[in-house]
N, C-alpha and C positions, 0 to 999 in steps of 0.2 A: 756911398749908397746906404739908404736905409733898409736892410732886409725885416720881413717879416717870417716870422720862424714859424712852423706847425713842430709841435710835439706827438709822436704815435706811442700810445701804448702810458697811461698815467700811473704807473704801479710805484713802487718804491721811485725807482731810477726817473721814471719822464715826470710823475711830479716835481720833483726838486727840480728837475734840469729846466721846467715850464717856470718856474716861480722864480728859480734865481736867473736865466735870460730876461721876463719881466722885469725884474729888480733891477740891469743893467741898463736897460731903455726898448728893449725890445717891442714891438708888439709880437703876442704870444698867443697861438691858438690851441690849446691840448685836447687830443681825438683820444678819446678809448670807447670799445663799445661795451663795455658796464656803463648799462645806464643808471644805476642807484651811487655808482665811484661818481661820476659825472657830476650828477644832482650833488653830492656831497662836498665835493671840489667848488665848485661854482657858489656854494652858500660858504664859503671857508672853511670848509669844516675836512681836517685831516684824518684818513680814511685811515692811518699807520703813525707811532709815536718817533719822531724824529726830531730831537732837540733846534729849537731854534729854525723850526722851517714853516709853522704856521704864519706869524708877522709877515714872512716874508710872502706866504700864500695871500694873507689879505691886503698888504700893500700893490699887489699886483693888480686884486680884484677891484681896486678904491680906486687906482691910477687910471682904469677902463684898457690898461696895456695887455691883462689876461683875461682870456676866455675859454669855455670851454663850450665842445662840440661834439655828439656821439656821426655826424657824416663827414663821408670822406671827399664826397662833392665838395664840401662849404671846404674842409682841409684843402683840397687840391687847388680850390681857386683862390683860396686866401696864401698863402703861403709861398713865399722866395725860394725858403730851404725847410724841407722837410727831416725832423730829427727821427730817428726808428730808435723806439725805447722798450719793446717790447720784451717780456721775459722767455728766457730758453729754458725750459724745467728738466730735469733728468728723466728719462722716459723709464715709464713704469718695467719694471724686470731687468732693464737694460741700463749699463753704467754711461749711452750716448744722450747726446743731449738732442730735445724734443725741438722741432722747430717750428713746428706749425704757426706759432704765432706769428716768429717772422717773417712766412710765406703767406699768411694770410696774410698780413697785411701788407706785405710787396703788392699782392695779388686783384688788392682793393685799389689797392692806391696809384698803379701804374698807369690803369686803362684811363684814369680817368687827367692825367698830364697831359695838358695841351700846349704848354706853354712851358720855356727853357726855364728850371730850377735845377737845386741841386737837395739829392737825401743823402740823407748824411749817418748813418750805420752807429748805434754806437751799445747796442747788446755784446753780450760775449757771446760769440759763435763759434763751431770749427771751422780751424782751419782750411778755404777753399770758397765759404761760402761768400761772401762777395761776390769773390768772378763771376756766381750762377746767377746771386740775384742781379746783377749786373746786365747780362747777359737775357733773362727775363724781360727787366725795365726796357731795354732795347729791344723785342720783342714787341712789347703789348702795349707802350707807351706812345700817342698819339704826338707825340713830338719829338721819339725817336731815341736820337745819339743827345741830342741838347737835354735829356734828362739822365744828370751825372751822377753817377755814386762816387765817395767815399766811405772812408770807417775811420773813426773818430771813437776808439773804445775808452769807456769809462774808468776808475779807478775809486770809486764813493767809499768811503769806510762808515756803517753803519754808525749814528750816534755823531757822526764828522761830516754828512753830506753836505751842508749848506758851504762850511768853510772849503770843503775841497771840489766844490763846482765853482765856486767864486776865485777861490786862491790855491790852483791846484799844481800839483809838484811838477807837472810835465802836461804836457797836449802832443796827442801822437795824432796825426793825418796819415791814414793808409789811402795812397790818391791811385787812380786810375793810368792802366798804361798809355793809354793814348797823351800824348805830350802835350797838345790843348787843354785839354779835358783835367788833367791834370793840372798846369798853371790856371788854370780856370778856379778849381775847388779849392786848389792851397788860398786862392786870394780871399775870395769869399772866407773861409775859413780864417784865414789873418783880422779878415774886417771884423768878424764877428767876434773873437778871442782878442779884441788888439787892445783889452786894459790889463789881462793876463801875458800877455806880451810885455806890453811896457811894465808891468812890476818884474819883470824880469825871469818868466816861466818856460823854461825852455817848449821850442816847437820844433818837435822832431817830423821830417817827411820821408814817408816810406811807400812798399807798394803793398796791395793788400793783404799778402798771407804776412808778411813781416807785423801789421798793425792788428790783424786776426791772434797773432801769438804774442803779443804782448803782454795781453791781461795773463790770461791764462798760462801765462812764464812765471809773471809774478806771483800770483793765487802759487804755485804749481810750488815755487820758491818759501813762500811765506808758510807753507804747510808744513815742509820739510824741514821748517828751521821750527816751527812748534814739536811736531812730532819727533824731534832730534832731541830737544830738552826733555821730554817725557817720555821716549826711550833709556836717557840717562836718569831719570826718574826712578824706573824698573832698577837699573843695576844699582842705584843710590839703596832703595829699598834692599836689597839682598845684602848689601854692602854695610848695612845699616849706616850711611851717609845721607849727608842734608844734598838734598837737588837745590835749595833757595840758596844756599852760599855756593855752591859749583855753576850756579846760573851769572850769582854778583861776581863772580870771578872771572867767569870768562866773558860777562861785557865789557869789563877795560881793557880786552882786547879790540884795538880799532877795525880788526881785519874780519872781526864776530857782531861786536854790537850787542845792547841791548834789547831792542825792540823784537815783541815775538818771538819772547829767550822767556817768556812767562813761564813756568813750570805749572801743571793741573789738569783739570779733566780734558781738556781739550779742547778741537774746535767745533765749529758748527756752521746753522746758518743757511740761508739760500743761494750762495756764492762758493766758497772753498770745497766743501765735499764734492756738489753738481762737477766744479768746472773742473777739479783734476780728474774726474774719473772722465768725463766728455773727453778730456785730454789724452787720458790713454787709449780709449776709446779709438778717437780720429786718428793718435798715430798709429794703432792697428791696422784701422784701413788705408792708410800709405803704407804701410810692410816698416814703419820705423817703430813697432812695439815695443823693441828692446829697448829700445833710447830711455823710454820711460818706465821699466819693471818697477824700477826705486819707487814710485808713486804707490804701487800698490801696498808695500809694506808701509810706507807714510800712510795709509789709508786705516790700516789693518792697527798699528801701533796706536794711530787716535782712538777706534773703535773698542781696544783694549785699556784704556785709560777708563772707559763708561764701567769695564767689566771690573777693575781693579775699584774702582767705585764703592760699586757694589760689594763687593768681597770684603771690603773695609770694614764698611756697617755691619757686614754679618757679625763680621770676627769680633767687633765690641758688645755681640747682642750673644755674645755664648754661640752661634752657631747658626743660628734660627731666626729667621722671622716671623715665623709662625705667633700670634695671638699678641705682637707687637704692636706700637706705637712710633711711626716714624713723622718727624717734619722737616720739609722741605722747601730754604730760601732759596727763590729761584727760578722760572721757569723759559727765560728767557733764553737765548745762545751766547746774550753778551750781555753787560751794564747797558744803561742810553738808547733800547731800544725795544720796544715790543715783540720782536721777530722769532718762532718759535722752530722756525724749520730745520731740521734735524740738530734738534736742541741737544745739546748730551744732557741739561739737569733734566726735561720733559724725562727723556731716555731712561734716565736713571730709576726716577720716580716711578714709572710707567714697570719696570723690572721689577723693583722693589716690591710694589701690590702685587704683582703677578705671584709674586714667593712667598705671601700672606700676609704680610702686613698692612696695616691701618696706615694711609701716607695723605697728609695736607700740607699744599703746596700754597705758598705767597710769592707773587713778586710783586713791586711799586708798578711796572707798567703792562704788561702781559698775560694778565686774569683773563681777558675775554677772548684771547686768542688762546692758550694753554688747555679754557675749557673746551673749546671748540675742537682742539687738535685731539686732548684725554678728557672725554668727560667722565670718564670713572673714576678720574683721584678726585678727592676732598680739595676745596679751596680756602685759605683762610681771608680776613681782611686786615691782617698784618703779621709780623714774624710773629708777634707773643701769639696771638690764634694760629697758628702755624705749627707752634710748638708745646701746645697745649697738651698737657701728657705723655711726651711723648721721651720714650726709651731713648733714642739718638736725634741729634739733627744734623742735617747738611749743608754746607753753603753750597750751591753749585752755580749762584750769579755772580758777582763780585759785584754789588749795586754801592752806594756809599751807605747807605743805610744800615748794609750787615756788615761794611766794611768797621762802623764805628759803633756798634751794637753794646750795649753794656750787658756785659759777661753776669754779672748780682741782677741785672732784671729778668734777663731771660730765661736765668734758673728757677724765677717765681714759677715760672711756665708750667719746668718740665719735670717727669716721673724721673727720670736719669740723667747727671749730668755728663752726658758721651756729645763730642759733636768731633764730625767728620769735616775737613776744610778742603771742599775739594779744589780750593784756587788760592791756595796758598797766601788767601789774603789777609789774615787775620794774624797776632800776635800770642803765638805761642804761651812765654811766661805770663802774660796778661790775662790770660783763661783758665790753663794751669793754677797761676794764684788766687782765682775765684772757685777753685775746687772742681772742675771740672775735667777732665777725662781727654785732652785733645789729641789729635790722630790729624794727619796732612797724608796726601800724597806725596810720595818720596823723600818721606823725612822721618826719622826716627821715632 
Protein backbone atom coordinates (compact mmCIF):
# COMPACT_ATOMS: atom_id res chain seq x y z
CA UNK A 1 0.00 0.00 0.00
CA UNK A 2 0.68 3.44 -0.88
CA UNK A 3 0.38 5.48 2.36
CA UNK A 4 0.00 9.14 2.31
CA UNK A 5 1.99 10.88 5.15
CA UNK A 6 0.85 14.28 6.92
CA UNK A 7 3.78 16.05 8.75
CA UNK A 8 2.57 18.09 12.16
CA UNK A 9 4.72 20.70 13.36
CA UNK A 10 7.43 22.05 10.29
CA UNK A 11 10.36 23.41 12.57
CA UNK A 12 13.73 21.93 12.20
CA UNK A 13 12.70 18.10 12.73
CA UNK A 14 9.08 17.96 10.40
CA UNK A 15 10.74 19.99 7.60
CA UNK A 16 13.45 17.50 6.78
CA UNK A 17 11.22 14.59 7.92
CA UNK A 18 8.36 16.32 5.05
CA UNK A 19 11.20 16.64 2.32
CA UNK A 20 13.10 13.55 2.61
CA UNK A 21 9.62 11.14 3.00
CA UNK A 22 8.75 13.21 -0.48
CA UNK A 23 12.08 12.39 -1.81
CA UNK A 24 11.36 8.53 -1.11
CA UNK A 25 7.92 8.56 -3.09
CA UNK A 26 5.81 9.64 -0.53
CA UNK A 27 2.97 11.94 -1.07
CA UNK A 28 3.56 14.57 1.70
CA UNK A 29 1.37 17.05 3.40
CA UNK A 30 3.18 19.42 6.16
CA UNK A 31 0.59 21.26 8.77
CA UNK A 32 2.11 23.97 10.85
CA UNK A 33 0.12 26.92 11.92
CA UNK A 34 2.87 29.62 11.22
CA UNK A 35 1.54 30.91 8.49
CA UNK A 36 4.57 33.03 7.23
CA UNK A 37 6.95 29.26 7.91
CA UNK A 38 4.16 27.77 5.58
CA UNK A 39 4.29 30.52 2.86
CA UNK A 40 8.08 30.08 3.05
CA UNK A 41 8.04 26.25 2.67
CA UNK A 42 5.66 26.03 -0.12
CA UNK A 43 7.89 28.90 -2.32
CA UNK A 44 11.17 26.69 -1.41
CA UNK A 45 12.43 28.73 0.63
CA UNK A 46 14.17 27.33 3.91
CA UNK A 47 13.09 29.00 7.05
CA UNK A 48 16.71 27.48 8.94
CA UNK A 49 20.32 26.59 7.37
CA UNK A 50 20.65 22.96 6.96
CA UNK A 51 23.14 21.56 4.63
CA UNK A 52 21.92 19.84 1.75
CA UNK A 53 18.03 19.96 2.54
CA UNK A 54 16.81 22.75 0.24
CA UNK A 55 17.22 20.56 -3.24
CA UNK A 56 15.68 18.14 -1.39
CA UNK A 57 12.74 20.74 -0.34
CA UNK A 58 12.33 21.69 -4.00
CA UNK A 59 12.41 18.39 -5.55
CA UNK A 60 9.49 17.60 -3.59
CA UNK A 61 7.75 20.83 -4.47
CA UNK A 62 8.49 20.17 -8.59
CA UNK A 63 7.41 16.33 -8.13
CA UNK A 64 3.76 17.87 -6.83
CA UNK A 65 4.53 14.90 -3.96
CA UNK A 66 4.85 17.88 -1.17
CA UNK A 67 2.60 20.35 0.04
CA UNK A 68 1.90 22.30 2.55
CA UNK A 69 -1.14 23.26 4.57
CA UNK A 70 -1.87 25.61 7.74
CA UNK A 71 -5.57 23.22 8.50
CA UNK A 72 -5.93 20.18 10.18
CA UNK A 73 -9.17 19.39 8.40
CA UNK A 74 -7.45 19.14 4.90
CA UNK A 75 -4.42 17.11 7.25
CA UNK A 76 -6.84 14.69 8.73
CA UNK A 77 -8.55 13.83 5.61
CA UNK A 78 -5.59 13.64 3.54
CA UNK A 79 -3.47 11.68 5.40
CA UNK A 80 -2.92 7.49 6.03
CA UNK A 81 -0.20 8.32 8.90
CA UNK A 82 0.08 11.21 10.52
CA UNK A 83 3.83 12.20 11.82
CA UNK A 84 3.81 14.58 15.23
CA UNK A 85 7.00 16.92 14.74
CA UNK A 86 6.34 19.36 16.91
CA UNK A 87 8.94 21.03 19.45
CA UNK A 88 9.01 20.52 23.33
CA UNK A 89 10.82 23.79 24.68
CA UNK A 90 12.16 23.81 28.26
CA UNK A 91 9.73 25.60 30.13
CA UNK A 92 10.49 28.93 31.21
CA UNK A 93 12.05 28.87 35.23
CA UNK A 94 11.67 25.19 35.10
CA UNK A 95 14.28 22.47 33.92
CA UNK A 96 10.80 20.22 32.60
CA UNK A 97 10.01 20.16 29.33
CA UNK A 98 7.02 22.42 27.91
CA UNK A 99 4.43 20.42 26.00
CA UNK A 100 1.72 22.33 24.88
CA UNK A 101 2.69 22.06 21.39
CA UNK A 102 2.34 18.38 21.46
CA UNK A 103 -1.22 18.71 23.24
CA UNK A 104 -2.16 21.14 21.04
CA UNK A 105 -1.97 19.50 18.41
CA UNK A 106 -3.19 15.88 19.60
CA UNK A 107 -5.95 18.08 20.55
CA UNK A 108 -6.51 19.58 16.98
CA UNK A 109 -6.00 16.87 15.26
CA UNK A 110 -7.91 13.95 17.07
CA UNK A 111 -11.57 15.34 16.95
CA UNK A 112 -11.34 15.58 13.60
CA UNK A 113 -10.20 11.31 12.63
CA UNK A 114 -12.94 9.76 11.20
CA UNK A 115 -11.35 7.14 9.48
CA UNK A 116 -8.57 4.33 10.61
CA UNK A 117 -4.91 5.98 10.50
CA UNK A 118 -2.02 5.76 12.37
CA UNK A 119 0.18 9.00 14.35
CA UNK A 120 3.09 8.37 14.67
CA UNK A 121 5.07 10.31 17.78
CA UNK A 122 8.31 11.35 17.00
CA UNK A 123 9.25 14.67 19.36
CA UNK A 124 11.33 13.83 22.41
CA UNK A 125 8.87 13.65 25.23
CA UNK A 126 8.87 12.50 28.96
CA UNK A 127 8.68 9.59 29.70
CA UNK A 128 4.82 8.42 30.05
CA UNK A 129 3.46 10.61 27.55
CA UNK A 130 2.37 8.45 24.96
CA UNK A 131 0.12 6.46 27.02
CA UNK A 132 -1.77 9.87 27.70
CA UNK A 133 -1.85 11.15 24.34
CA UNK A 134 -2.83 7.72 23.47
CA UNK A 135 -5.41 7.58 25.73
CA UNK A 136 -6.71 11.21 24.58
CA UNK A 137 -6.92 10.09 20.82
CA UNK A 138 -9.13 7.25 22.18
CA UNK A 139 -11.25 9.60 23.75
CA UNK A 140 -12.01 12.35 21.36
CA UNK A 141 -11.25 10.64 18.11
CA UNK A 142 -14.33 10.00 15.99
CA UNK A 143 -13.10 6.65 15.01
CA UNK A 144 -11.99 5.66 18.15
CA UNK A 145 -9.33 2.53 18.98
CA UNK A 146 -8.71 2.41 14.85
CA UNK A 147 -6.77 5.66 15.49
CA UNK A 148 -3.24 4.25 16.66
CA UNK A 149 -0.31 5.73 18.13
CA UNK A 150 3.16 4.94 18.14
CA UNK A 151 6.58 6.69 18.92
CA UNK A 152 8.94 6.68 16.43
CA UNK A 153 11.69 9.07 18.15
CA UNK A 154 14.08 10.95 16.14
CA UNK A 155 17.80 10.98 16.40
CA UNK A 156 18.83 14.22 13.55
CA UNK A 157 22.32 15.55 14.29
CA UNK A 158 22.17 19.20 13.19
CA UNK A 159 24.31 19.85 9.91
CA UNK A 160 23.69 15.66 9.23
CA UNK A 161 19.64 15.77 9.15
CA UNK A 162 19.05 14.92 5.43
CA UNK A 163 21.78 11.97 5.62
CA UNK A 164 20.31 10.62 8.93
CA UNK A 165 16.42 10.66 7.93
CA UNK A 166 17.44 8.91 4.77
CA UNK A 167 20.18 6.60 6.09
CA UNK A 168 19.78 6.46 9.71
CA UNK A 169 21.73 4.34 12.27
CA UNK A 170 18.68 2.60 13.81
CA UNK A 171 14.66 3.05 13.65
CA UNK A 172 12.99 2.57 17.13
CA UNK A 173 8.96 1.78 16.95
CA UNK A 174 7.60 2.33 20.64
CA UNK A 175 4.05 0.33 19.52
CA UNK A 176 1.07 0.19 21.44
CA UNK A 177 0.07 -2.58 24.08
CA UNK A 178 -2.89 -3.84 22.58
CA UNK A 179 -1.36 -6.71 20.34
CA UNK A 180 -3.52 -5.68 17.02
CA UNK A 181 -2.76 -2.41 17.38
CA UNK A 182 0.49 -3.14 17.74
CA UNK A 183 1.28 -5.63 14.69
CA UNK A 184 -0.85 -3.06 12.89
CA UNK A 185 1.79 0.01 13.48
CA UNK A 186 5.00 -2.02 13.32
CA UNK A 187 3.73 -3.09 9.61
CA UNK A 188 2.73 0.17 8.35
CA UNK A 189 5.94 1.34 9.96
CA UNK A 190 8.08 -1.48 8.04
CA UNK A 191 6.23 -0.39 4.74
CA UNK A 192 7.22 3.01 5.20
CA UNK A 193 11.11 2.54 6.36
CA UNK A 194 11.37 -0.70 4.08
CA UNK A 195 14.51 0.96 1.92
CA UNK A 196 16.06 1.80 5.49
CA UNK A 197 15.45 -1.75 6.24
CA UNK A 198 16.85 -3.34 3.28
CA UNK A 199 20.19 -1.20 3.43
CA UNK A 200 20.28 -2.99 6.50
CA UNK A 201 19.24 -0.39 9.41
CA UNK A 202 18.36 -2.06 12.34
CA UNK A 203 14.44 -1.92 13.52
CA UNK A 204 14.09 -2.14 16.94
CA UNK A 205 10.30 -2.88 18.55
CA UNK A 206 9.43 -1.66 21.87
CA UNK A 207 6.69 -0.53 24.00
CA UNK A 208 6.19 3.18 24.67
CA UNK A 209 8.14 4.31 27.72
CA UNK A 210 11.04 2.07 26.45
CA UNK A 211 11.06 4.21 22.87
CA UNK A 212 10.05 7.69 25.04
CA UNK A 213 13.78 6.89 26.71
CA UNK A 214 15.65 6.26 24.01
CA UNK A 215 16.60 9.69 22.68
CA UNK A 216 16.90 11.10 25.77
CA UNK A 217 19.29 7.98 27.00
CA UNK A 218 21.27 8.95 24.36
CA UNK A 219 21.39 12.95 24.39
CA UNK A 220 21.59 12.04 28.32
CA UNK A 221 24.96 9.80 27.30
CA UNK A 222 26.33 11.94 24.59
CA UNK A 223 26.49 14.91 27.21
CA UNK A 224 28.27 12.91 29.79
CA UNK A 225 30.93 11.81 27.60
CA UNK A 226 31.39 15.71 26.34
CA UNK A 227 31.34 16.98 29.77
CA UNK A 228 33.82 14.08 31.04
CA UNK A 229 36.49 15.33 28.59
CA UNK A 230 36.09 18.87 29.69
CA UNK A 231 36.13 18.03 33.25
CA UNK A 232 39.39 16.40 32.41
CA UNK A 233 39.96 19.72 30.80
CA UNK A 234 39.83 21.56 34.40
CA UNK A 235 42.35 19.11 35.84
CA UNK A 236 44.62 19.15 32.53
CA UNK A 237 44.69 23.01 33.21
CA UNK A 238 45.92 22.83 36.96
CA UNK A 239 47.96 19.92 35.83
CA UNK A 240 49.48 22.11 33.27
CA UNK A 241 48.69 19.08 30.69
CA UNK A 242 47.30 19.01 27.11
CA UNK A 243 43.36 17.78 27.25
CA UNK A 244 43.90 17.25 23.09
CA UNK A 245 46.63 14.53 23.52
CA UNK A 246 44.68 12.84 26.69
CA UNK A 247 41.43 13.06 24.45
CA UNK A 248 43.88 11.34 21.21
CA UNK A 249 44.78 8.86 23.65
CA UNK A 250 42.08 7.54 25.20
CA UNK A 251 40.09 7.18 21.55
CA UNK A 252 42.23 4.20 20.77
CA UNK A 253 40.66 2.86 23.31
CA UNK A 254 37.74 0.73 21.64
CA UNK A 255 35.68 0.51 24.81
CA UNK A 256 35.88 4.93 24.83
CA UNK A 257 36.01 5.94 21.28
CA UNK A 258 36.46 9.05 19.79
CA UNK A 259 33.40 10.68 19.02
CA UNK A 260 32.18 13.40 21.49
CA UNK A 261 35.67 13.04 23.25
CA UNK A 262 36.13 16.76 21.44
CA UNK A 263 37.62 18.75 24.20
CA UNK A 264 36.18 22.86 24.40
CA UNK A 265 33.62 25.18 25.24
CA UNK A 266 30.95 22.83 25.11
CA UNK A 267 27.68 21.93 24.24
CA UNK A 268 24.55 23.59 23.29
CA UNK A 269 21.81 23.87 21.10
CA UNK A 270 17.90 23.05 21.25
CA UNK A 271 18.21 19.37 21.98
CA UNK A 272 21.07 18.40 24.66
CA UNK A 273 20.69 20.91 27.51
CA UNK A 274 16.43 21.07 27.12
CA UNK A 275 16.37 17.16 26.94
CA UNK A 276 18.70 16.19 29.92
CA UNK A 277 17.46 18.42 32.26
CA UNK A 278 13.44 17.43 31.11
CA UNK A 279 15.28 14.14 31.90
CA UNK A 280 15.95 14.76 35.47
CA UNK A 281 13.18 16.47 35.69
CA UNK A 282 10.47 13.44 34.85
CA UNK A 283 12.65 11.13 36.86
CA UNK A 284 11.83 13.39 39.84
CA UNK A 285 8.47 12.87 39.39
CA UNK A 286 8.67 9.02 39.15
CA UNK A 287 10.64 9.24 42.69
CA UNK A 288 13.81 7.88 40.33
CA UNK A 289 15.71 11.37 40.86
CA UNK A 290 18.85 9.71 42.12
CA UNK A 291 19.29 7.52 39.00
CA UNK A 292 20.12 10.69 37.32
CA UNK A 293 22.06 13.30 40.09
CA UNK A 294 25.22 12.68 37.65
CA UNK A 295 23.20 14.76 34.92
CA UNK A 296 23.17 17.72 36.84
CA UNK A 297 27.03 18.07 37.52
CA UNK A 298 27.14 17.13 33.53
CA UNK A 299 24.97 20.21 33.22
CA UNK A 300 26.99 22.43 35.75
CA UNK A 301 30.59 21.29 34.22
CA UNK A 302 29.39 22.36 30.62
CA UNK A 303 27.90 25.70 31.96
CA UNK A 304 31.50 26.15 33.57
CA UNK A 305 33.52 25.63 30.35
CA UNK A 306 31.38 29.29 29.15
CA UNK A 307 32.86 30.63 32.68
CA UNK A 308 36.52 29.32 32.12
CA UNK A 309 35.85 31.01 28.69
CA UNK A 310 35.62 33.97 29.78
CA UNK A 311 38.15 34.00 32.53
CA UNK A 312 40.72 33.25 29.70
CA UNK A 313 40.28 36.38 27.75
CA UNK A 314 40.43 38.32 30.80
CA UNK A 315 43.61 36.80 32.16
CA UNK A 316 45.29 37.76 28.49
CA UNK A 317 43.70 41.38 28.76
CA UNK A 318 45.78 42.20 32.18
CA UNK A 319 42.55 41.61 34.24
CA UNK A 320 39.92 43.77 32.59
CA UNK A 321 37.72 44.28 30.09
CA UNK A 322 36.99 47.46 30.69
CA UNK A 323 37.71 50.04 27.46
CA UNK A 324 38.65 46.89 25.46
CA UNK A 325 38.26 45.43 22.10
CA UNK A 326 37.00 41.93 21.78
CA UNK A 327 36.15 39.81 18.51
CA UNK A 328 34.18 37.09 18.28
CA UNK A 329 34.06 33.92 15.50
CA UNK A 330 31.08 32.30 16.02
CA UNK A 331 27.91 32.56 17.05
CA UNK A 332 26.44 29.67 16.30
CA UNK A 333 26.05 26.20 18.87
CA UNK A 334 27.89 24.16 16.15
CA UNK A 335 29.60 24.34 12.45
CA UNK A 336 26.69 23.49 9.58
CA UNK A 337 24.06 25.26 11.19
CA UNK A 338 22.39 28.36 12.02
CA UNK A 339 21.00 27.39 15.32
CA UNK A 340 21.72 29.77 18.22
CA UNK A 341 19.76 28.29 21.13
CA UNK A 342 21.66 28.18 24.14
CA UNK A 343 24.74 28.99 22.24
CA UNK A 344 27.92 28.82 24.66
CA UNK A 345 29.77 31.39 21.89
CA UNK A 346 26.20 33.86 21.91
CA UNK A 347 26.90 33.12 25.87
CA UNK A 348 30.22 34.12 25.98
CA UNK A 349 30.05 37.04 23.84
CA UNK A 350 26.74 38.25 25.64
CA UNK A 351 29.10 38.06 29.33
CA UNK A 352 31.89 39.56 27.81
CA UNK A 353 29.95 43.12 26.84
CA UNK A 354 28.20 42.82 29.95
CA UNK A 355 32.06 43.38 31.78
CA UNK A 356 32.75 46.32 29.38
CA UNK A 357 34.13 45.44 26.57
CA UNK A 358 33.57 46.36 22.85
CA UNK A 359 32.60 42.64 21.20
CA UNK A 360 31.73 42.02 17.30
CA UNK A 361 30.72 38.79 16.49
CA UNK A 362 30.73 36.92 12.80
CA UNK A 363 29.59 33.64 11.77
CA UNK A 364 29.12 32.32 7.96
CA UNK A 365 25.47 31.25 8.74
CA UNK A 366 23.91 32.65 11.91
CA UNK A 367 23.89 36.69 11.67
CA UNK A 368 20.30 36.96 11.63
CA UNK A 369 19.39 34.70 14.17
CA UNK A 370 22.44 35.73 16.78
CA UNK A 371 21.00 39.36 16.04
CA UNK A 372 17.75 38.54 17.02
CA UNK A 373 18.64 36.42 19.94
CA UNK A 374 21.71 39.55 21.27
CA UNK A 375 21.09 42.57 19.54
CA UNK A 376 23.35 44.45 21.68
CA UNK A 377 26.81 42.84 20.32
CA UNK A 378 28.21 44.41 17.11
CA UNK A 379 27.98 42.20 14.04
CA UNK A 380 30.71 41.85 11.54
CA UNK A 381 30.47 40.65 7.86
CA UNK A 382 33.38 38.58 8.15
CA UNK A 383 36.23 37.43 10.74
CA UNK A 384 38.68 40.26 9.50
CA UNK A 385 35.64 42.84 10.44
CA UNK A 386 35.15 40.74 13.38
CA UNK A 387 38.56 41.47 14.55
CA UNK A 388 38.94 44.64 13.62
CA UNK A 389 40.96 46.26 16.53
CA UNK A 390 40.60 44.13 18.56
CA UNK A 391 42.79 43.35 21.89
CA UNK A 392 41.77 39.29 21.94
CA UNK A 393 39.85 37.01 19.70
CA UNK A 394 37.95 33.92 20.13
CA UNK A 395 36.96 31.01 18.19
CA UNK A 396 34.02 29.72 19.83
CA UNK A 397 32.49 27.96 16.26
CA UNK A 398 34.69 25.59 14.80
CA UNK A 399 33.31 26.63 11.15
CA UNK A 400 36.03 25.46 8.37
CA UNK A 401 36.58 28.97 7.74
CA UNK A 402 38.24 29.82 11.11
CA UNK A 403 39.30 26.37 11.12
CA UNK A 404 41.86 27.38 7.99
CA UNK A 405 42.06 31.07 8.79
CA UNK A 406 45.55 32.54 7.90
CA UNK A 407 47.23 33.40 11.24
CA UNK A 408 49.56 36.89 8.81
CA UNK A 409 45.96 37.98 7.65
CA UNK A 410 44.15 38.18 10.52
CA UNK A 411 46.91 39.99 12.40
CA UNK A 412 46.38 42.86 9.61
CA UNK A 413 43.10 43.16 11.71
CA UNK A 414 44.01 43.25 15.11
CA UNK A 415 45.35 45.82 18.08
CA UNK A 416 46.71 42.59 19.85
CA UNK A 417 47.90 39.52 18.68
CA UNK A 418 46.09 37.20 21.78
CA UNK A 419 43.44 34.66 20.52
CA UNK A 420 41.53 32.31 22.79
CA UNK A 421 40.60 28.68 20.94
CA UNK A 422 37.80 27.91 22.62
CA UNK A 423 37.49 24.49 20.35
CA UNK A 424 40.62 23.30 20.33
CA UNK A 425 40.40 23.62 16.57
CA UNK A 426 43.24 25.53 15.46
CA UNK A 427 47.19 24.71 15.38
CA UNK A 428 49.02 25.70 18.06
CA UNK A 429 52.80 26.14 16.70
CA UNK A 430 51.15 27.57 13.42
CA UNK A 431 49.77 30.84 15.33
CA UNK A 432 52.52 30.86 17.80
CA UNK A 433 54.93 31.04 14.77
CA UNK A 434 53.03 34.05 13.32
CA UNK A 435 53.58 35.85 16.57
CA UNK A 436 50.71 35.47 18.14
CA UNK A 437 49.90 34.95 21.90
CA UNK A 438 47.65 31.44 21.67
CA UNK A 439 45.77 30.28 24.71
CA UNK A 440 43.14 26.83 24.36
CA UNK A 441 41.14 25.45 26.68
CA UNK A 442 42.95 22.80 28.85
CA UNK A 443 46.12 23.23 27.34
CA UNK A 444 49.04 24.63 28.46
Amino acid sequence: MSYRLTVIGTGYLGATHAACMADLGFEVLGLDVDEERIARLAAGDLPFFEPGLEPVLRRGLQSGRLRFTTSYKEAADFGDVHFLCVGTPQKVGEYAADLTYVDEAIASLAPLLERPCLVVGKSTVPVGTAARLAETMARTAPVGGDAVLAWNPEFLREGFAVQDTLHPDRIVAGLPPDPGAAEHAEKVLREIYATMIADKTPFITCDYPTSELVKVSANAFLATKISFINAMAEVCEAAHADVTKLSEALSYDDRIGGKFLGPGLGFGGGCLPKDIRAFMARAGELGADQALTFLREVDEINIRRRIRMVDLARELLGGSFAGRTVGVLGAAFKPNSDDVRDSPALDVAASIRAQGAAVTVYDPKAMPNARRAQPSLEYGDSALSAAKGAHVVLLLTEWAEFRDMDPHTLATAVAERNIVDGRNALDPERWRAAGWNYRALGRP
